[in-house]
N, C-alpha and C positions, 0 to 999 in steps of 0.2 A: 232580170238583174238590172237596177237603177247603174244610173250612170254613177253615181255615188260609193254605189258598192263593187264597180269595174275596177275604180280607181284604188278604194284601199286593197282588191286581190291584185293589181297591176303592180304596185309601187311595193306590197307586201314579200310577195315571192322578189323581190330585189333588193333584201334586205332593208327595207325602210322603217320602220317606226312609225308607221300609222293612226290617225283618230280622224272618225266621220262624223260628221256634224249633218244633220236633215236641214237646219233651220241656221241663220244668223246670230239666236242667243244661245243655239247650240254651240256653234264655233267659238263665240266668247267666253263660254263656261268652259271650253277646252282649254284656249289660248291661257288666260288666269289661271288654269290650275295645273295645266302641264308643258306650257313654254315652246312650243313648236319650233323649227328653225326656219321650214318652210312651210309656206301656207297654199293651198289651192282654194281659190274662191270664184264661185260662180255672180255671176249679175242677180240671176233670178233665182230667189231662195226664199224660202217659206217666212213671211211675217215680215223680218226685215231684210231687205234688201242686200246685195253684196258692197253696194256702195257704202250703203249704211255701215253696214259689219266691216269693211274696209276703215270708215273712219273710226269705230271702235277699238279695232283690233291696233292701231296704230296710238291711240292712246293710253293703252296696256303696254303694247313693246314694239318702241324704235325701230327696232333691229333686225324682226321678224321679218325674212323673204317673201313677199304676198307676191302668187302669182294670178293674175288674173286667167281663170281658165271660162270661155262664157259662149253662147253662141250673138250675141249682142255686138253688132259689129257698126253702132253709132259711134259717130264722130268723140261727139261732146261728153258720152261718157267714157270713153274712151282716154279722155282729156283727163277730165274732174276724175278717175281712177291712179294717173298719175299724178294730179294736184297732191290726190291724197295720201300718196308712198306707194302705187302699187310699182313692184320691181316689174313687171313683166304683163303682158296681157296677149293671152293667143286666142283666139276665135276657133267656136268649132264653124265645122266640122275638123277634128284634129288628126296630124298625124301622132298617131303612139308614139313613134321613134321621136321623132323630134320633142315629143312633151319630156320624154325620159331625158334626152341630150339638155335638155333646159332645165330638168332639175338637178343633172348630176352635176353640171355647170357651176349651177347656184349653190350645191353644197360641197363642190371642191372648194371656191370664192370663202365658203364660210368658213372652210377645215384649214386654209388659209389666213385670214384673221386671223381663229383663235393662234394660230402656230404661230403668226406674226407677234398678237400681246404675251405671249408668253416667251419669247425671246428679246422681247422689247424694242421691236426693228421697225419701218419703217408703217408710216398708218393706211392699213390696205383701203 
């Protein structure tokens, strides 16, 4: 089992909403056509890069959570990941627990927003 397919049976049995992408024009043909909230994105991925797909996936949507999940633990891309909107970047080797506590984080943050525009209060 790729670490690709860990991840959609990990996040899946936790009620998540899942789509696995092999490749970086995989993940954009996701993003485009089904809107994610959150995103896991590795460094090293088939064809184009996650950086690369990082700066794609941010010109399709703002708003999307990208978390960087990678085992790439240079500086600089590190940096140029945040330049480019990623919310988060963990290095493997990972702990589970913690990947879960950082994305259930990121989608209470988000279950907040929408509950914030729809009451019209203050801008989270």
């Amino acid at each position: 089992m790729g670490i690709d397919s860990f991840f959609y049976e990990f996040f899946t049995v936790r009620n998540y909403k899942v789509f696995n992408a092999a490749s970086g024009k995989e993940a954009i043909k996701i993003v485009e056509k089904e809107r994610p909230r959150i995103i896991l994105l590795d460094i090293n991925m088939r064809g184009m890069n996650g950086i690369e797909t990082l700066e794609k996936i941010r010109q399709i949507d703002k708003e999307a959570v990208i978390i960087m999940v990678t085992g790439v633990k240079d500086e600089d891309t590190m940096k140029r990941a945040k330049e480019l909107g990623a919310d988060d970047y963990i290095t493997k080797p990972l702990s589970l627990e913690y990947l879960d506590k950082v994305v259930l984080l990121k989608f209470m943050n988000l279950q907040l927003k929408d509950l914030n525009k729809e009451i019209g209060g203050f801008n989270a």
